[in-house]
C-alpha positions as CSV (number, residue, x, y, z in Angstrom):
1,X,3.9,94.6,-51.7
2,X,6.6,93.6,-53.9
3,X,8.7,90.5,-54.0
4,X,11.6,92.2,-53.3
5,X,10.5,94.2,-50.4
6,X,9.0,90.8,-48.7
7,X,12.5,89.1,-49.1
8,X,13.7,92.6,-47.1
9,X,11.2,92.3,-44.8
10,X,12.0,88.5,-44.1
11,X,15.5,89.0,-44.1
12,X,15.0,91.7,-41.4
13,X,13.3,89.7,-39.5
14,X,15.3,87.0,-39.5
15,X,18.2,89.4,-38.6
16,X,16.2,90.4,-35.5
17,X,15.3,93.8,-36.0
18,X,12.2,95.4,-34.2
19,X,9.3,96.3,-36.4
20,X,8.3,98.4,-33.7
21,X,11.6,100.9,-34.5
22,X,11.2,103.6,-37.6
23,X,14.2,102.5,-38.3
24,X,13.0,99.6,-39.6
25,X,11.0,100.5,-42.5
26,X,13.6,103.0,-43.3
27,X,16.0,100.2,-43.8
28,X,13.6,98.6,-46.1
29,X,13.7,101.4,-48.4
30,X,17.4,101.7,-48.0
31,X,18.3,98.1,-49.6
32,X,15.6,98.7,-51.9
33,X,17.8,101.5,-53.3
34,X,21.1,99.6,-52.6
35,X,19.2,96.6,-54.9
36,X,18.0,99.0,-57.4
37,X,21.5,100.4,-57.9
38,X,24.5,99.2,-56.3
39,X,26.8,101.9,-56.8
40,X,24.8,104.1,-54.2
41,X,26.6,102.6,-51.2
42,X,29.4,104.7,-52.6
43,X,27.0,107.3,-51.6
44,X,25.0,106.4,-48.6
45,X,23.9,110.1,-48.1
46,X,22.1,110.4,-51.3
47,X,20.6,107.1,-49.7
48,X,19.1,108.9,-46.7
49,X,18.4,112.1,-48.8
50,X,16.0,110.1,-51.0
51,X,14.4,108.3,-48.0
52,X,14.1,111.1,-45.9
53,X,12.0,113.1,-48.4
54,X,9.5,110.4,-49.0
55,X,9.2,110.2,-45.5
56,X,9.2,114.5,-45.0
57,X,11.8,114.6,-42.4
58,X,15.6,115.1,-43.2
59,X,18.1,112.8,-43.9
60,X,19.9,112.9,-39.9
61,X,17.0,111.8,-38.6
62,X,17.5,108.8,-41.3
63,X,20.7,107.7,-40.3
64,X,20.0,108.1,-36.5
65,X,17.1,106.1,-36.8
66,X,18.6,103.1,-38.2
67,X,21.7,103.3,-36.1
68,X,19.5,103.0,-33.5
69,X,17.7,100.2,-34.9
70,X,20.5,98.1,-35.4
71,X,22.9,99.3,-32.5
72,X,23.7,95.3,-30.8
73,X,24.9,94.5,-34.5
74,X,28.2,96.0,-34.1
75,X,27.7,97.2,-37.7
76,X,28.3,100.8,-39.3
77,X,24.8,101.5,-40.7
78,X,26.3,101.4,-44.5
79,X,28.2,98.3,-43.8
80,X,25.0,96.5,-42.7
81,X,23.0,97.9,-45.7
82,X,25.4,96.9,-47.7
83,X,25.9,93.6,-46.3
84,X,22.1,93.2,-46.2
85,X,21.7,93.9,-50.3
86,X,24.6,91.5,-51.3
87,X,23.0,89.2,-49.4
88,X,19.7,89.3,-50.6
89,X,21.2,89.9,-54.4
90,X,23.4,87.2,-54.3
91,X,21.2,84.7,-52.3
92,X,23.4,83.5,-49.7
93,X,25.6,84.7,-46.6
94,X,28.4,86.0,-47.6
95,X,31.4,84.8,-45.2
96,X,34.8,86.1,-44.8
């Protein structure tokens, strides 16, 4: 397991998120790709696209999943993804 990915993990955690939900390890893979190239949360379909076919499902099932996983947020799913790689790229909270 990569650096990165336990820094996701932890910062997951932290945030509260189940492990138990799929959505979980979905979102891992989705700030991986926000980390790996920032200017997909202009495109946060292409996102679930690429996670749903490693996973062999399709790319609703994706965004339902981690809607679901982080529903008491209050958070659009791209806005905590987002939110979730600037955090972990920047290393701090970023406050309004």
């Amino acid at each position: 397991m990569s650096d990165q990915v336990i820094g996701i993990y932890k910062y997951l955690h932290k945030a509260g998120i189940k492990h138990s939900n799929s959505g979980f390890k979905y979102l891992i893979d989705a700030i991986c790709l926000m980390l790996e190239d920032p200017m997909e949360n202009d495109k946060i379909g292409i996102v679930y696209e690429k996670i749903a076919n490693k996973y062999g499902t399709n790319s609703e099932c994706i965004e339902r999943a981690i809607r679901y996983t982080i529903i008491k947020m209050h958070l659009s799913n791209k806005e905590f993804i987002v939110r979730a790689s600037h955090e972990l790229m920047y290393g701090k909270e970023i406050t309004a």
